[in-house]
C-alpha positions in Angstrom: 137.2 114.3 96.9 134.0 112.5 97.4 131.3 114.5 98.2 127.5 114.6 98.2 125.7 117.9 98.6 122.3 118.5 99.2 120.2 121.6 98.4 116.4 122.7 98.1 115.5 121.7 101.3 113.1 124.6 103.7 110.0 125.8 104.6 106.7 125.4 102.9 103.0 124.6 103.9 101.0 122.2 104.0 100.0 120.8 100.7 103.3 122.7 98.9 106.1 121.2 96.9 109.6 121.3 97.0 112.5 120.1 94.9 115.8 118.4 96.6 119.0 118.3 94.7 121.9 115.9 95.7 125.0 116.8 93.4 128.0 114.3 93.4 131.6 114.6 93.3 134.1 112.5 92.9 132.5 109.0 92.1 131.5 107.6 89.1 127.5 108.3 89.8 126.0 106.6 86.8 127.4 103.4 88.5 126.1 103.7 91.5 122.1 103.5 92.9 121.1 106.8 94.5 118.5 107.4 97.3 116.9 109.4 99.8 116.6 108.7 103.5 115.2 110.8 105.7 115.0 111.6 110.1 112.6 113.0 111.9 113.5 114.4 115.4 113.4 110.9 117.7 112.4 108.4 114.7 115.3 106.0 112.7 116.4 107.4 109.5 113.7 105.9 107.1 114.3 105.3 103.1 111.9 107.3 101.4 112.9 107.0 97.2 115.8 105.0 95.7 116.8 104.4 92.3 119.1 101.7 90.9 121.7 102.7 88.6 119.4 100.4 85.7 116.7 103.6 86.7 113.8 101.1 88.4 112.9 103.1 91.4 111.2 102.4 94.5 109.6 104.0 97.6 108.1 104.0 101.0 104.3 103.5 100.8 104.3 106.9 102.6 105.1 109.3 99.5 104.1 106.8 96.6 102.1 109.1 94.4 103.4 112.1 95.9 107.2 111.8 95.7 108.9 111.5 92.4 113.1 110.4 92.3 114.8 111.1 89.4 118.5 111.2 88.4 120.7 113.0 85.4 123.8 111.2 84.6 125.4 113.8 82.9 124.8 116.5 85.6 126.0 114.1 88.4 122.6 115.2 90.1 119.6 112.8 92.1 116.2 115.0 92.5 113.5 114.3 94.9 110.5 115.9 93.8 107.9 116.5 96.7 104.1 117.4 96.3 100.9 117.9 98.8 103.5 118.0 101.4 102.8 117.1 104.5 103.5 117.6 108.0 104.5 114.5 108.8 107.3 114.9 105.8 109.2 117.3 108.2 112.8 115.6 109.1 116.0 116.3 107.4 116.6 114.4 104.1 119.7 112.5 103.5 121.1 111.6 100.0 122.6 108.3 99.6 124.8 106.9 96.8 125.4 103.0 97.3 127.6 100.4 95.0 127.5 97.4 96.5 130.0 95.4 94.3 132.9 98.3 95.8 131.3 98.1 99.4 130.2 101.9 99.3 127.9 103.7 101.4 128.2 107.3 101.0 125.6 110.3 102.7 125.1 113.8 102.3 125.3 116.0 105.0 121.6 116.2 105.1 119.1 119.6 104.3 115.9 120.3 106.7 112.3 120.3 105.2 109.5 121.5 107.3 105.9 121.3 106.5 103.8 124.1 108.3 100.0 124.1 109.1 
């Protein structure tokens, strides 16, 4: 069964940091490039971190410096690592796990971070 699940997502101030975990099931997730998208009540989904399955990452000018993606093979597991939150950061966060050669698109069922004042 193919599943992503997210988990760290919640409540913390302004300037605080919080940890996101997407674990993976049921794919071969060293193969595949991971990311994390994320909503905010009327906006699109936005990309906010991605990294290929060669580890080269990338992300929105937004949380460069502030957001750190990282991934552990052998755990099945992509991490997005947030500092100085901030309150613009609240939406809900979506992992993704793409391979393109297979035609694969797969999403998490998403986990809410809010940034208080």
């Amino acid at each position: 069964q193919v599943q992503l699940v997210e988990s760290g997502g919640g409540l913390v101030q302004l300037g605080g940091s919080l940890r996101l975990s997407c674990a993976a099931s049921g794919i071969a997730f060293s193969g595949y490039a991971m990311g994390w998208y994320r909503q905010a009540p009327g906006k699109q989904r936005e990309l906010v971190a991605a990294m290929a399955s060669s580890g080269i990452s990338n992300y929105a000018n937004s949380v460069k410096g502030r957001f750190t993606i990282s991934r552990d093979n052998a755990k099945n597991t992509v991490y997005l690592q947030m500092n100085s939150l901030k309150a613009e950061d609240t939406a809900v966060y979506y992992c993704n796990a793409k391979y393109d050669g297979l035609g694969r698109n797969l999403w998490g069922q998403g986990t809410q971070v809010t940034v208080s004042s």
